[in-house]
C-alpha positions as CSV (number, residue, x, y, z in Angstrom):
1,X,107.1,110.4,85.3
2,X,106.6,112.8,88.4
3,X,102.9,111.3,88.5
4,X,104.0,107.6,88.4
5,X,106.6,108.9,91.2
6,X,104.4,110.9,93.4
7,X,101.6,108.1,93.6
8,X,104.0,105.2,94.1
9,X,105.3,107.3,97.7
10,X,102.1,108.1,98.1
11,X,101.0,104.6,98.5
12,X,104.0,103.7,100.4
13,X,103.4,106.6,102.8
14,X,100.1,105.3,103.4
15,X,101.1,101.7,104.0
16,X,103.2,103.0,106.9
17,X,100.3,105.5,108.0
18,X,97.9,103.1,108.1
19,X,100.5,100.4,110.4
20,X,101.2,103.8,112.7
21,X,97.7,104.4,113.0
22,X,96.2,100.8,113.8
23,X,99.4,98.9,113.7
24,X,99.4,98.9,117.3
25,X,95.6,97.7,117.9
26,X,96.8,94.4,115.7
27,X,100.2,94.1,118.2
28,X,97.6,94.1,121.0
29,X,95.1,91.6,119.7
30,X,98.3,89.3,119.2
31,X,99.5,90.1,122.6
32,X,103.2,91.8,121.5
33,X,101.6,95.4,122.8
34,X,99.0,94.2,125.7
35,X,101.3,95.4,128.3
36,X,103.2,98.5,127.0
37,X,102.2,101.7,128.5
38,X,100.7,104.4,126.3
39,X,103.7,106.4,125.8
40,X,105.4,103.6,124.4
41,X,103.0,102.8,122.1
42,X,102.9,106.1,120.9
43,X,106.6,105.8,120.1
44,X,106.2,103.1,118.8
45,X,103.6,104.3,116.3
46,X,105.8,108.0,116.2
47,X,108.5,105.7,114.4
48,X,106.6,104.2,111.6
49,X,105.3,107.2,111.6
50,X,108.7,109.3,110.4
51,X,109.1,106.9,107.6
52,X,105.4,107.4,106.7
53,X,106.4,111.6,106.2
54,X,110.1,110.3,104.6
55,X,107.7,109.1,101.8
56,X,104.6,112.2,101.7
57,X,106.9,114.9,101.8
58,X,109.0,113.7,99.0
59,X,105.1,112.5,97.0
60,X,103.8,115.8,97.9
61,X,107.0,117.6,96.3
62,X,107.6,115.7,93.5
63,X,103.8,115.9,92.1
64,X,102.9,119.9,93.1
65,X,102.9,121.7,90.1
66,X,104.4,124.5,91.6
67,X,107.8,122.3,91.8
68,X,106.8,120.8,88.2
69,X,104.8,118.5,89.1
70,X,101.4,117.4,87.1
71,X,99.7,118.4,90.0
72,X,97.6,120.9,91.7
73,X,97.0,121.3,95.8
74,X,93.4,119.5,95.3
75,X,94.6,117.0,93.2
76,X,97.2,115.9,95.5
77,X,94.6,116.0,98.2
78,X,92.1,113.6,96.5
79,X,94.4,111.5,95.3
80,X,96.0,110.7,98.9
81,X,92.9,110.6,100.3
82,X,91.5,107.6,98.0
83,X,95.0,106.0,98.0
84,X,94.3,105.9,102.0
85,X,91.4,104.6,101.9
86,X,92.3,102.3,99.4
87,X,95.4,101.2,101.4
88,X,93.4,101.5,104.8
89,X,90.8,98.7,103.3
90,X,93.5,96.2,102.3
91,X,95.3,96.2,105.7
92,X,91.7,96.2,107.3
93,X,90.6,93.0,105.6
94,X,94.1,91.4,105.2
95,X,95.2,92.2,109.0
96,X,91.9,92.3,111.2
97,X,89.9,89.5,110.4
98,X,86.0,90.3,111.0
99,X,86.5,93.9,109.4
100,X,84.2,92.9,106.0
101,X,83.5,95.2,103.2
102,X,79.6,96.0,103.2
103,X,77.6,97.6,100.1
104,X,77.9,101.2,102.1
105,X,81.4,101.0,101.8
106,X,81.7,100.1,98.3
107,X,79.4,103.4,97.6
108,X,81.2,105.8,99.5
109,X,84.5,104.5,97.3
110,X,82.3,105.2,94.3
111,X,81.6,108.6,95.6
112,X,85.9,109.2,96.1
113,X,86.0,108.2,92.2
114,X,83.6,110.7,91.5
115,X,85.4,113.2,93.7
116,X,88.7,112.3,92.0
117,X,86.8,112.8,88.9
118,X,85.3,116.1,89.4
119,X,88.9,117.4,90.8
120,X,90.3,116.8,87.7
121,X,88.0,118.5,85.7
């Protein structure tokens, strides 16, 4: 259950990474964040930010095997790498219109497969 656990935060803490990260860029192009200063949209993105680590800490914990987890420090690693990216493309398409998928992107997902493979060996 601590895999089922761990990837469920994991994908919530990269929902809330990804809206830190580039959340801000969509506020601009709507025009909520066009005239903040820097500094405030830093803490903005510093907010969603904490709830993004209230989420991967817990994830990280619960699946390390070293707390009982099923998993080891490179599993954990791919896994929340693929997951972001994964998470990353959704909001990309869904949020930013103009941001298409291209046949380059769809290999370099097959490669994380493969790498998420090969970790698990």
């Amino acid at each position: 259950m601590n895999a089922v656990y761990t990837i469920l935060l994991l994908i919530c803490s990269n929902i809330f990474m990804t809206l830190a990260w580039y959340g801000h860029l969509k506020l601009q192009q709507t025009g909520v964040s066009s005239h903040w200063p820097l500094i405030g949209v830093i803490l903005f993105s510093w907010l969603i930010a904490f709830a993004e680590y209230c989420c991967q800490v817990p994830a990280n914990r619960l699946g390390f095997e070293g707390n009982g987890g099923p998993f080891n420090l490179m599993q954990l690693k791919v896994i929340q790498e693929v997951i972001s990216l994964i998470v990353f493309t959704v909001i990309a398409t869904v949020l930013f219109q103009g941001q298409a998928l291209h046949w380059n992107h769809l290999a370099a997902f097959i490669c994380l497969i493969l790498a998420v493979y090969f970790v698990f060996l």
